[in-house]
N, CA, C and O atoms as a Maestro MAE file, in Angstrom:
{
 s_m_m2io_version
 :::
 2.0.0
}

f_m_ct {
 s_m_title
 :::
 protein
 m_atom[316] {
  # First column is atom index #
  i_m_mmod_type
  r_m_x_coord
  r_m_y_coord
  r_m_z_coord
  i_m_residue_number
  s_m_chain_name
  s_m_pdb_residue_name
  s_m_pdb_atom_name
  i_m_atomic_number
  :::
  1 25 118.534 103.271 113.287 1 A "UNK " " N  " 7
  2 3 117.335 104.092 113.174 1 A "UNK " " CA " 6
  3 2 117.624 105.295 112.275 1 A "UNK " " C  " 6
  4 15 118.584 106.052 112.416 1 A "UNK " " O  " 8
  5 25 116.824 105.367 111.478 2 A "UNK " " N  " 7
  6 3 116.909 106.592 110.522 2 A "UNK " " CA " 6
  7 2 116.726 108.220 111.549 2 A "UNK " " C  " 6
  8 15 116.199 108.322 112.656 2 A "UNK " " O  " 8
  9 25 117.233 109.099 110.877 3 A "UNK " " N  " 7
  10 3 117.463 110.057 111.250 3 A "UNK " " CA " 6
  11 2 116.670 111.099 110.685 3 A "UNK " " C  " 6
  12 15 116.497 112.209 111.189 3 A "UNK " " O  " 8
  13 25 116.093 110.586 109.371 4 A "UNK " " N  " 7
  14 3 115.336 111.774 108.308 4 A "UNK " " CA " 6
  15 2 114.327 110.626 107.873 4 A "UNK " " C  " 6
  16 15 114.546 109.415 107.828 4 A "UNK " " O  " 8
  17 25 113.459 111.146 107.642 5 A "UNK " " N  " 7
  18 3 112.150 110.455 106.709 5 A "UNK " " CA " 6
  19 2 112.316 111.334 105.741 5 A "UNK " " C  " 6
  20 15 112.492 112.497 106.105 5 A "UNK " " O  " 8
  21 25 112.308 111.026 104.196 6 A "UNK " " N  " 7
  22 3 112.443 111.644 103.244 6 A "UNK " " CA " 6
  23 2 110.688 111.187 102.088 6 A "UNK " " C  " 6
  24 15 110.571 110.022 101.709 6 A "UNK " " O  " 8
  25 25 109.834 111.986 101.798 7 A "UNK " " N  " 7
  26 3 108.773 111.955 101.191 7 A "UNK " " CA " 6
  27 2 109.192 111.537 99.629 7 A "UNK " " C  " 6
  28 15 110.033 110.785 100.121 7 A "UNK " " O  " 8
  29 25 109.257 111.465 99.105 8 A "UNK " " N  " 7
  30 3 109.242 110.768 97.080 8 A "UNK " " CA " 6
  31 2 108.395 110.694 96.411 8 A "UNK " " C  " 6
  32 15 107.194 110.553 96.639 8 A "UNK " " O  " 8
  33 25 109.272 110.834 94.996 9 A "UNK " " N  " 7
  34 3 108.154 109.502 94.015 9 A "UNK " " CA " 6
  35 2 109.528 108.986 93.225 9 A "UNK " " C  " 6
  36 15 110.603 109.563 93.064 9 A "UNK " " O  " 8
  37 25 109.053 107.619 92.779 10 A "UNK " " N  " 7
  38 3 109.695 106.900 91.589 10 A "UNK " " CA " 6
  39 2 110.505 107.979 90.653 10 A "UNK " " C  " 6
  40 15 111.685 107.906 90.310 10 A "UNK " " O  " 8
  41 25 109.343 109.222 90.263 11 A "UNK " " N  " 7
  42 3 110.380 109.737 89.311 11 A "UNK " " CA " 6
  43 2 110.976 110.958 89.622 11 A "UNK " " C  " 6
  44 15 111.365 111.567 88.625 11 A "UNK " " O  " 8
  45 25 111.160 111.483 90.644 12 A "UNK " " N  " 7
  46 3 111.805 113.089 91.175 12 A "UNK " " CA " 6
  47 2 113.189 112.884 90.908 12 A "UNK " " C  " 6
  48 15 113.785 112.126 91.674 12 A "UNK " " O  " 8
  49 25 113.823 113.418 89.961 13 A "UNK " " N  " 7
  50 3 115.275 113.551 90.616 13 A "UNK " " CA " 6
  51 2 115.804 114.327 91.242 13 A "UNK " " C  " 6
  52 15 117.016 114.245 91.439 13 A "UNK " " O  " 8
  53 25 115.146 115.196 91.685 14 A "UNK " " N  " 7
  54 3 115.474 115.821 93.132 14 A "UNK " " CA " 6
  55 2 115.816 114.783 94.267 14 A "UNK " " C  " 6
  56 15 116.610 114.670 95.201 14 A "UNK " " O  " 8
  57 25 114.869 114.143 93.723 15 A "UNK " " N  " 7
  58 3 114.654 112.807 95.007 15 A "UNK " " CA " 6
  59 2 115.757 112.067 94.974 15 A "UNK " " C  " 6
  60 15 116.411 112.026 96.016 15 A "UNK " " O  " 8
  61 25 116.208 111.358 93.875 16 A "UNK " " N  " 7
  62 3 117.044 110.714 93.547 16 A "UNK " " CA " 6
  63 2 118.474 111.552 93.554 16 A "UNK " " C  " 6
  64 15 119.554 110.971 93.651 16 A "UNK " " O  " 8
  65 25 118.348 112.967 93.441 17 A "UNK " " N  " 7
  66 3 120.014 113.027 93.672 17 A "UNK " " CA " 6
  67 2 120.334 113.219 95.271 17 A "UNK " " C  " 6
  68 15 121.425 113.090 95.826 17 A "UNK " " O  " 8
  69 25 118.879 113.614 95.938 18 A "UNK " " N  " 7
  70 3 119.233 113.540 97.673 18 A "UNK " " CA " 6
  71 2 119.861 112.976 98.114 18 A "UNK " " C  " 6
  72 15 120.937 113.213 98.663 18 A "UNK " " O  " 8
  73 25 118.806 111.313 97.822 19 A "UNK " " N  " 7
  74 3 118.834 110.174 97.836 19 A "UNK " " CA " 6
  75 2 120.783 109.960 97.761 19 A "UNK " " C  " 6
  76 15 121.717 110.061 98.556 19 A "UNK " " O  " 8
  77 25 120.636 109.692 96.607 20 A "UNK " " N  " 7
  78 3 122.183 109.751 96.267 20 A "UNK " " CA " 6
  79 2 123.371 110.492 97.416 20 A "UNK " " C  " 6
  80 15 124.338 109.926 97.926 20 A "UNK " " O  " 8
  81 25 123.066 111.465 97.544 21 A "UNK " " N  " 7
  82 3 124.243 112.476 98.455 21 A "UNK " " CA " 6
  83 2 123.946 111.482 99.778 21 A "UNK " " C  " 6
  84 15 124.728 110.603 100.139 21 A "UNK " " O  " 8
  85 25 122.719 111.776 100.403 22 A "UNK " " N  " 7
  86 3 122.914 110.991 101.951 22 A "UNK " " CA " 6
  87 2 123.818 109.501 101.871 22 A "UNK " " C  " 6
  88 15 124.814 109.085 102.463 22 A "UNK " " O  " 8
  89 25 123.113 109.071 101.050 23 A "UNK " " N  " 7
  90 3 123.305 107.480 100.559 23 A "UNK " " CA " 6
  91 2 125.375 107.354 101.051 23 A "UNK " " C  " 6
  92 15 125.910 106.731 101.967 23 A "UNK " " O  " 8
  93 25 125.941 108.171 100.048 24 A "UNK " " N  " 7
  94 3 127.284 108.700 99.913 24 A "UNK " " CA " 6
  95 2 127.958 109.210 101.161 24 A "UNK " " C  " 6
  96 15 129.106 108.780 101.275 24 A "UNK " " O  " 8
  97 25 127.493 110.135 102.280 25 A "UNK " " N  " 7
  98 3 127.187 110.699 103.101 25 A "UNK " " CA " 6
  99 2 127.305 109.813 104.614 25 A "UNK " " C  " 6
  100 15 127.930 110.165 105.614 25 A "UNK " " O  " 8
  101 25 126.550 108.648 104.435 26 A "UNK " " N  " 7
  102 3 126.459 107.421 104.755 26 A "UNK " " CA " 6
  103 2 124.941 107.770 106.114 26 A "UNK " " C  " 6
  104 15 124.755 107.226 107.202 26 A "UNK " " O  " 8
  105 25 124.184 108.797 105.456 27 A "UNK " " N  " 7
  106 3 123.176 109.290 106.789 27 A "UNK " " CA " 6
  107 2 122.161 109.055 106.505 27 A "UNK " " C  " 6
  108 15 121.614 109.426 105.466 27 A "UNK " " O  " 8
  109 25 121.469 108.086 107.755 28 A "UNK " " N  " 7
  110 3 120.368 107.345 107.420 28 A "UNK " " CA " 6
  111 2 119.287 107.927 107.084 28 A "UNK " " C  " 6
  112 15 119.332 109.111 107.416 28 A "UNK " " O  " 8
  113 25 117.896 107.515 106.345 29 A "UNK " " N  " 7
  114 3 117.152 108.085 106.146 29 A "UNK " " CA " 6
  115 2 116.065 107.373 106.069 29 A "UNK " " C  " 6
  116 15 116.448 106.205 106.139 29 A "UNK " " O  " 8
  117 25 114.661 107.402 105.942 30 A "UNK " " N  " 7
  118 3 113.624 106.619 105.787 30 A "UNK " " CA " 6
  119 2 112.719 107.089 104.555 30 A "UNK " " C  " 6
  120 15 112.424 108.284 104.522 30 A "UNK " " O  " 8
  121 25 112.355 106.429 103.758 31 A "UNK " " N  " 7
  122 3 112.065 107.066 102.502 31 A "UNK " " CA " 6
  123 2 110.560 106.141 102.355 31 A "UNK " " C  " 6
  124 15 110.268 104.955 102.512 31 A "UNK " " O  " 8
  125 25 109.781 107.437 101.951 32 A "UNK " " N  " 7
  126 3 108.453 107.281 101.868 32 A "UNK " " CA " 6
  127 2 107.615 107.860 100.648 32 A "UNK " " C  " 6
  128 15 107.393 109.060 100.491 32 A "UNK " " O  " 8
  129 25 107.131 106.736 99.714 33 A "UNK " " N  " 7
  130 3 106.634 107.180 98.368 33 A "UNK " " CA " 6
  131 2 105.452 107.371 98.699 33 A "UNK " " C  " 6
  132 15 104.740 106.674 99.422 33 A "UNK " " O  " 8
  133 25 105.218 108.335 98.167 34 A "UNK " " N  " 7
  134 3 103.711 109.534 97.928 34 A "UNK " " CA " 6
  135 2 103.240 108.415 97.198 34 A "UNK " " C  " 6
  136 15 102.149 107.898 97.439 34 A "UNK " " O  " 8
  137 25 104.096 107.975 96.220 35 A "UNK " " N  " 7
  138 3 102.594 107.344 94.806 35 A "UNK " " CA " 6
  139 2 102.006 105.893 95.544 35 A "UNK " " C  " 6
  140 15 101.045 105.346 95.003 35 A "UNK " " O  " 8
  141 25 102.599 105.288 96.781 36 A "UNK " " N  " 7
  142 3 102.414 104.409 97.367 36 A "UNK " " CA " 6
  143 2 101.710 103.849 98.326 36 A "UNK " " C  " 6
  144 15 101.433 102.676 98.577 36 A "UNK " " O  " 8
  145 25 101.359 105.268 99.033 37 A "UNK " " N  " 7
  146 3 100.603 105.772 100.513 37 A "UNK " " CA " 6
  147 2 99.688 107.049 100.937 37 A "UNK " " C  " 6
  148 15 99.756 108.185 101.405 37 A "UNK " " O  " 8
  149 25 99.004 106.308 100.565 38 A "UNK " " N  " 7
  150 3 97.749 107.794 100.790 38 A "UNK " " CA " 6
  151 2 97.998 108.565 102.007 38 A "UNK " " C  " 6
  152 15 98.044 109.785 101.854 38 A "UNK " " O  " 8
  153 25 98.166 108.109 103.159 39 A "UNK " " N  " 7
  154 3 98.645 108.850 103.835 39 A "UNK " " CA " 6
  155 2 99.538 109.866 103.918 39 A "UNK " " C  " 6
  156 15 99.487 110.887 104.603 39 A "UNK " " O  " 8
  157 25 100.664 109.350 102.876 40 A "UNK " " N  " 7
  158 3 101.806 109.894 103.183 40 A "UNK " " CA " 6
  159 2 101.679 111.272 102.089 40 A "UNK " " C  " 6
  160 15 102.425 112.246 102.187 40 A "UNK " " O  " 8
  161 25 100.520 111.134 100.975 41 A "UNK " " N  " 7
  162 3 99.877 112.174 100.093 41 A "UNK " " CA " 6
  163 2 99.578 113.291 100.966 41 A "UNK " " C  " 6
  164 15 99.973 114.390 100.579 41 A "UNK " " O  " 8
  165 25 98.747 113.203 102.438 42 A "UNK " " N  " 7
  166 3 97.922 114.120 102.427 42 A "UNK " " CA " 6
  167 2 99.380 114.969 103.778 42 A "UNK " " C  " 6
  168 15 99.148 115.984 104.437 42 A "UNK " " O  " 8
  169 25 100.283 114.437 103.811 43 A "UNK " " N  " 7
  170 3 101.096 114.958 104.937 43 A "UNK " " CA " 6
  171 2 101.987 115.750 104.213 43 A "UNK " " C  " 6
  172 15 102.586 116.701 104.717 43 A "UNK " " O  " 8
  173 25 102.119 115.338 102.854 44 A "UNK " " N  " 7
  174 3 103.256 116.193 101.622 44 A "UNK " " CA " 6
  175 2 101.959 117.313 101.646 44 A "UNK " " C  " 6
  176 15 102.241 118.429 102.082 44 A "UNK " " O  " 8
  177 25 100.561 117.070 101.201 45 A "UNK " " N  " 7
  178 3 100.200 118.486 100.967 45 A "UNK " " CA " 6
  179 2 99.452 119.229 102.157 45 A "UNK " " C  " 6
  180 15 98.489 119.978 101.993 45 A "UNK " " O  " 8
  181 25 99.902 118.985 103.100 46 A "UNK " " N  " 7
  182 3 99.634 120.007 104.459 46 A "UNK " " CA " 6
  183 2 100.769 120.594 104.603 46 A "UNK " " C  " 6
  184 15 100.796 121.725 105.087 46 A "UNK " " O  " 8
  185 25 102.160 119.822 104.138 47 A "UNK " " N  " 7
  186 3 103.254 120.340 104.354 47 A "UNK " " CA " 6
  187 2 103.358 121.632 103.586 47 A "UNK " " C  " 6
  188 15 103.602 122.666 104.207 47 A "UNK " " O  " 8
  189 25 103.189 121.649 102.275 48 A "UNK " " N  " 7
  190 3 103.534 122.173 101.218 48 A "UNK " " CA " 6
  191 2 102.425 122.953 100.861 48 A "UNK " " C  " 6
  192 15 102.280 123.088 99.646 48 A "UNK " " O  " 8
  193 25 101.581 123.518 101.602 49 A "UNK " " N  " 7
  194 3 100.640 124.674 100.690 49 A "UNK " " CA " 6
  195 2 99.464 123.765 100.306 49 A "UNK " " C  " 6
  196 15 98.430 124.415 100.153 49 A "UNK " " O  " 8
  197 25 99.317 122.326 100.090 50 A "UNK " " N  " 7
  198 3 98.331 122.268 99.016 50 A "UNK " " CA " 6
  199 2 99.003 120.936 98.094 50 A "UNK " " C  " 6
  200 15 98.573 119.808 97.854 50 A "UNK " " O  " 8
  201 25 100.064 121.544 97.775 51 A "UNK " " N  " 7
  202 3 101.045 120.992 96.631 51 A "UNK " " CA " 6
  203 2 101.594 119.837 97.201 51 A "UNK " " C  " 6
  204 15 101.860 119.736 98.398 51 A "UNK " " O  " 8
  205 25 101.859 118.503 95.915 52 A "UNK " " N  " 7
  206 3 102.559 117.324 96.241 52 A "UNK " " CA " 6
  207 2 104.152 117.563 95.701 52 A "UNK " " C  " 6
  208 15 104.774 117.105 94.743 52 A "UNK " " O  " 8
  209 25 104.487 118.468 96.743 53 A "UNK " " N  " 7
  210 3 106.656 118.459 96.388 53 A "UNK " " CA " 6
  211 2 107.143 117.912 97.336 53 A "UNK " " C  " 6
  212 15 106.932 118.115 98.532 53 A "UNK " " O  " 8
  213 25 107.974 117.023 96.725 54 A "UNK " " N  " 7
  214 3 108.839 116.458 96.998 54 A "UNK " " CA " 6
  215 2 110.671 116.401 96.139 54 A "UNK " " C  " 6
  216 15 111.039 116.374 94.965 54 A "UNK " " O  " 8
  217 25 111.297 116.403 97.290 55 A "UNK " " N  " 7
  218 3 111.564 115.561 98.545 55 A "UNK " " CA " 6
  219 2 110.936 116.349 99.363 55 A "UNK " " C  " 6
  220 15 111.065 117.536 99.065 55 A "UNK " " O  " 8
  221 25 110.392 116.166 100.153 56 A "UNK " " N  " 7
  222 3 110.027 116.485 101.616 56 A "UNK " " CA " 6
  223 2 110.862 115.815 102.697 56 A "UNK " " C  " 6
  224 15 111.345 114.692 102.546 56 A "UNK " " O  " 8
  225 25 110.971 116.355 103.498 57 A "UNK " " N  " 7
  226 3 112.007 116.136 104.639 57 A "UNK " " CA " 6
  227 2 112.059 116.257 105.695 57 A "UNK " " C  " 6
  228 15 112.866 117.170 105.870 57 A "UNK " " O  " 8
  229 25 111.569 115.787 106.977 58 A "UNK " " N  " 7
  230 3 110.950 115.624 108.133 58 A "UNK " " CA " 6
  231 2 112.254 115.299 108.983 58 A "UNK " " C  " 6
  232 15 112.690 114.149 108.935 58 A "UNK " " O  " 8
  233 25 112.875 116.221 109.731 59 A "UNK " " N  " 7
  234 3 113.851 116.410 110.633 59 A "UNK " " CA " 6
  235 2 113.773 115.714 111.847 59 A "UNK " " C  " 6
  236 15 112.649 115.730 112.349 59 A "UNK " " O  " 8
  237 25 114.811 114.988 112.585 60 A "UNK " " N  " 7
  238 3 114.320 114.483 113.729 60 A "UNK " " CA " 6
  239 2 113.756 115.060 114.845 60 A "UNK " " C  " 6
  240 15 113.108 114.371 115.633 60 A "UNK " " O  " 8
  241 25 113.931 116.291 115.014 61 A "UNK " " N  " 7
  242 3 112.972 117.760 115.681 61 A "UNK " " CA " 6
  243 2 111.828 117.703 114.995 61 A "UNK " " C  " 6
  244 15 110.937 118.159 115.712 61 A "UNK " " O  " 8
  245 25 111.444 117.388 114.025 62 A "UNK " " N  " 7
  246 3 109.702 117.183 113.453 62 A "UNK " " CA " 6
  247 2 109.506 118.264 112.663 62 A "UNK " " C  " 6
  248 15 108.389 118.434 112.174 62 A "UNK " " O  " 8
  249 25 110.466 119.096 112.426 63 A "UNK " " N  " 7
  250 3 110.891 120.218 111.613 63 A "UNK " " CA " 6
  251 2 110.659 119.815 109.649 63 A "UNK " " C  " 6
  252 15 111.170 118.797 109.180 63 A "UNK " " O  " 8
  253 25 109.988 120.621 108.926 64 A "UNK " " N  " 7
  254 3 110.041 120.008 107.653 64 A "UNK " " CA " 6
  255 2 110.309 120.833 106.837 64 A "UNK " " C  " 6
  256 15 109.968 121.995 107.057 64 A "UNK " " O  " 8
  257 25 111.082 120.459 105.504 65 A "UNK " " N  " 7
  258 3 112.080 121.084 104.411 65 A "UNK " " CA " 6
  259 2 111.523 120.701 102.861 65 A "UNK " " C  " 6
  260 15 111.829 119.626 102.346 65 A "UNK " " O  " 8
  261 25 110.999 121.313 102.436 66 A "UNK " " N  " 7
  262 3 110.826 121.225 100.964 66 A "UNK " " CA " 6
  263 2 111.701 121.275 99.984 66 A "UNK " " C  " 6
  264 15 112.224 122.382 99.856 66 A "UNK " " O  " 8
  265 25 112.132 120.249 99.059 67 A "UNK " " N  " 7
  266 3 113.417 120.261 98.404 67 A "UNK " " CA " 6
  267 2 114.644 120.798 99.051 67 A "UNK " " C  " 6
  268 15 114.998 121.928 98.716 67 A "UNK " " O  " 8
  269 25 115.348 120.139 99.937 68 A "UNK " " N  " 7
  270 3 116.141 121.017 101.005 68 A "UNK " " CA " 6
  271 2 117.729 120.616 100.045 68 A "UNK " " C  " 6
  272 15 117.800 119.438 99.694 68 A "UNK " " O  " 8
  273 25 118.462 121.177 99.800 69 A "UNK " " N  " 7
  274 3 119.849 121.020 99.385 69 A "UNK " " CA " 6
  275 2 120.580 119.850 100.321 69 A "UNK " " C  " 6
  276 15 120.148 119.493 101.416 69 A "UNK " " O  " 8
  277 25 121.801 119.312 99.656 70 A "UNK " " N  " 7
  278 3 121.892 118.295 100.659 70 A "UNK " " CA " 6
  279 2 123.048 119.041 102.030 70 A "UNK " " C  " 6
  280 15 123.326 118.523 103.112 70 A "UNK " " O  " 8
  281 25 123.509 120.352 101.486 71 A "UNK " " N  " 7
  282 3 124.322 121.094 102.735 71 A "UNK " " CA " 6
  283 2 122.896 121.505 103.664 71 A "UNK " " C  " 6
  284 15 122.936 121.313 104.879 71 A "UNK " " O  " 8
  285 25 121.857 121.980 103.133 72 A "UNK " " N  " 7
  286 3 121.015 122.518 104.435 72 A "UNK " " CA " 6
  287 2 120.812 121.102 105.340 72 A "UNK " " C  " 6
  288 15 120.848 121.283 106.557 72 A "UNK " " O  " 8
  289 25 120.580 119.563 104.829 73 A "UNK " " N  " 7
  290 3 120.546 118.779 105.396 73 A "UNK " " CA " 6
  291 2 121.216 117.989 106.641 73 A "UNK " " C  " 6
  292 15 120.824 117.246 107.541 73 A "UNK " " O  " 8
  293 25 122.604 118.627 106.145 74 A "UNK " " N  " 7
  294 3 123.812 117.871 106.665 74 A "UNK " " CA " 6
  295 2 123.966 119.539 108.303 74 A "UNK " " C  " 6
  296 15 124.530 119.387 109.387 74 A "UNK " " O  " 8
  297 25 123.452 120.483 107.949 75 A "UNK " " N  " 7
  298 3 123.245 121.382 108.719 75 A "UNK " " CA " 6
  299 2 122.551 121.399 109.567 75 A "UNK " " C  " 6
  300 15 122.803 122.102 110.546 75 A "UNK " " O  " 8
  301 25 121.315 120.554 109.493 76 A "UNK " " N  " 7
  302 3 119.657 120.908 109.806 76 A "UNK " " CA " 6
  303 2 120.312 119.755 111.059 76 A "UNK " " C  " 6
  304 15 120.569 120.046 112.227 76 A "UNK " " O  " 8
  305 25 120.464 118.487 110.433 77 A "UNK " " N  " 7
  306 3 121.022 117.592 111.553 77 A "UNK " " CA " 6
  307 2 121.999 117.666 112.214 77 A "UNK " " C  " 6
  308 15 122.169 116.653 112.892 77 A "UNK " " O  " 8
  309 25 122.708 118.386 112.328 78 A "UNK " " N  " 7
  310 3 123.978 118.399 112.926 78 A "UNK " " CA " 6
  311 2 123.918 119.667 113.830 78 A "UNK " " C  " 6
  312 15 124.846 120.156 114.476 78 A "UNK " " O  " 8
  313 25 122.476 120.146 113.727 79 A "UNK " " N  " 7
  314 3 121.960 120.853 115.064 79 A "UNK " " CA " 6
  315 2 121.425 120.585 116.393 79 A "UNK " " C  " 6
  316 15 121.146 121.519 117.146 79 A "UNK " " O  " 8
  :::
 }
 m_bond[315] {
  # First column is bond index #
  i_m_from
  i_m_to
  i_m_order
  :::
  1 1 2 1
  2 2 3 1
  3 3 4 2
  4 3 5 1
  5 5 6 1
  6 6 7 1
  7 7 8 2
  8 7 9 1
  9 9 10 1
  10 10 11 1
  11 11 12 2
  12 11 13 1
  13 13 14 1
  14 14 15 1
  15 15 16 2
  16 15 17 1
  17 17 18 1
  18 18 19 1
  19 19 20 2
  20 19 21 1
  21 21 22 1
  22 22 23 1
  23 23 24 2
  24 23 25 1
  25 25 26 1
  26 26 27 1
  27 27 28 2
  28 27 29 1
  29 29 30 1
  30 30 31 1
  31 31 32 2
  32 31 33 1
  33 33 34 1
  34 34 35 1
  35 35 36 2
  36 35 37 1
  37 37 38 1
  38 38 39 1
  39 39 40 2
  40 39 41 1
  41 41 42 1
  42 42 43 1
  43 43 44 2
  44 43 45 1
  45 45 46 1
  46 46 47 1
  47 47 48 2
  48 47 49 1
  49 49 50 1
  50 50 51 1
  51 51 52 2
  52 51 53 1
  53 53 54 1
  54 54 55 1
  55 55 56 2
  56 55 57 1
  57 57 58 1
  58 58 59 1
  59 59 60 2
  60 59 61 1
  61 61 62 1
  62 62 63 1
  63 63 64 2
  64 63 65 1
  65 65 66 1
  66 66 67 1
  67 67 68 2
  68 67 69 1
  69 69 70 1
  70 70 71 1
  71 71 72 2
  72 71 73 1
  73 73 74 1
  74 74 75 1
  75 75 76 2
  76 75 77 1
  77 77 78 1
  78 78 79 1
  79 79 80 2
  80 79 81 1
  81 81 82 1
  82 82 83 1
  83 83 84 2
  84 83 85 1
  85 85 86 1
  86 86 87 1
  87 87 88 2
  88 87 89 1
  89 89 90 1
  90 90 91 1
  91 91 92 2
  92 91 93 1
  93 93 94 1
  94 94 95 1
  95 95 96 2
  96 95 97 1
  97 97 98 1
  98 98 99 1
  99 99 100 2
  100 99 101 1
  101 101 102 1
  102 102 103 1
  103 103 104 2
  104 103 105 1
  105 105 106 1
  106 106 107 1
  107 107 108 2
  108 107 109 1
  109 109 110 1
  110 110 111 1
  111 111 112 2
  112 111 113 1
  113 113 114 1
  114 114 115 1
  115 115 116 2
  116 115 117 1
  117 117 118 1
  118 118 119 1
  119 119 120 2
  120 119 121 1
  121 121 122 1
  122 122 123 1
  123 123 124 2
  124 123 125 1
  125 125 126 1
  126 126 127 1
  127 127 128 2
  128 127 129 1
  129 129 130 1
  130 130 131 1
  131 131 132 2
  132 131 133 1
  133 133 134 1
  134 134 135 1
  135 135 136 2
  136 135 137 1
  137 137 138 1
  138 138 139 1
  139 139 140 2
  140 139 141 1
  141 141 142 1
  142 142 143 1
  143 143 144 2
  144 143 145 1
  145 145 146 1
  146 146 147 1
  147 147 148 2
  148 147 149 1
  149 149 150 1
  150 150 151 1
  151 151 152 2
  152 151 153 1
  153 153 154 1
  154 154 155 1
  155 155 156 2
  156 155 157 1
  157 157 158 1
  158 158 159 1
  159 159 160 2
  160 159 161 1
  161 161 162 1
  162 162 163 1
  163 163 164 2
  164 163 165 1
  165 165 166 1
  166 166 167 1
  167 167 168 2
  168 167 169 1
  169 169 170 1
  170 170 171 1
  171 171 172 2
  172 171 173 1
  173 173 174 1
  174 174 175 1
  175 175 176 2
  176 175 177 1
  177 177 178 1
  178 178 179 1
  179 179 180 2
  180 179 181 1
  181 181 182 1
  182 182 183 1
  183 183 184 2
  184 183 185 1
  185 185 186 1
  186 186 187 1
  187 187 188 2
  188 187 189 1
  189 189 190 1
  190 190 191 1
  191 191 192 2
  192 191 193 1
  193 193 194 1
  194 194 195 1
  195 195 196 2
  196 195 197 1
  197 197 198 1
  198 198 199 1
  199 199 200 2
  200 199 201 1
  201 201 202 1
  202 202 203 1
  203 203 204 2
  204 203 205 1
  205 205 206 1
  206 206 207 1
  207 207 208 2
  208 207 209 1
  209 209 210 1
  210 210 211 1
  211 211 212 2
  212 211 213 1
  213 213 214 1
  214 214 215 1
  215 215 216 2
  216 215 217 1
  217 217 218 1
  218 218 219 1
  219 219 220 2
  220 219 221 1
  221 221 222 1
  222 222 223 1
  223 223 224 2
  224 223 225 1
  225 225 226 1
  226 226 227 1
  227 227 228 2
  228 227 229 1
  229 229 230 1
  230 230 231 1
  231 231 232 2
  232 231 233 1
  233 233 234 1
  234 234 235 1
  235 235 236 2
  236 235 237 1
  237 237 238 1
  238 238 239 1
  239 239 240 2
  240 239 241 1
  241 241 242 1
  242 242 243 1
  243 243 244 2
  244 243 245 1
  245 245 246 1
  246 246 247 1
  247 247 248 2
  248 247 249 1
  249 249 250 1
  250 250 251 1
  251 251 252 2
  252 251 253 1
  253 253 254 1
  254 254 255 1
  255 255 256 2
  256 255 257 1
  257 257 258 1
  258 258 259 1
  259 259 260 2
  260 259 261 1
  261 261 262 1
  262 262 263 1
  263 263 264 2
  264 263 265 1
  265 265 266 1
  266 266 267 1
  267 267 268 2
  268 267 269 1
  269 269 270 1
  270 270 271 1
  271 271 272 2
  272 271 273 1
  273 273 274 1
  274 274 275 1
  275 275 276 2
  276 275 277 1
  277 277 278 1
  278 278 279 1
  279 279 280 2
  280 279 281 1
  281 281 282 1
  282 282 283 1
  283 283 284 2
  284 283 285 1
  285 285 286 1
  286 286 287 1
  287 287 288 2
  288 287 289 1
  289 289 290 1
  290 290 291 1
  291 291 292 2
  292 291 293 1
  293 293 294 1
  294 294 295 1
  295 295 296 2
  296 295 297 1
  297 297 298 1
  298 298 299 1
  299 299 300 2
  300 299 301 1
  301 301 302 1
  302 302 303 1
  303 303 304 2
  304 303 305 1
  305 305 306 1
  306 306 307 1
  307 307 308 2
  308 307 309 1
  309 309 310 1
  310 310 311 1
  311 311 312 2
  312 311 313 1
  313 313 314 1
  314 314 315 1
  315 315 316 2
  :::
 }
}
């Protein structure tokens, strides 16, 4: 079971270097494209002001992180 739901798109490399660190990291995650799911559009912009940023990052506490570094990550969970 994933531990993080992570929000996206195809082209963020924010996204993609997250992606990358957890991946490395070996900490699961669940990854959910904005350009894919309307739903998952309108939960990035309640999160965020308005705005579609991503990564978004939904903590297993239900806690959420806008572009979060991958140390605040490895922090956030290990709380």
């Amino acid at each position: 079971m994933a531990d993080l739901t992570m929000y996206t798109t195809s082209w963020c490399g924010f996204c993609r270097r997250l992606k990358l660190q957890l991946d490395e990291a070996g900490i699961a995650y669940r990854e959910v494209d904005i350009e894919r799911d309307p739903d998952a559009v309108a939960f990035v912009e309640q999160a965020n002001g308005g705005n579609r940023t991503v990564p978004t990052v939904v903590f297993p506490d239900e806690s959420v992180a806008t572009n979060p570094s991958f140390s605040e990550v490895q922090q956030r969970i290990a709380a």
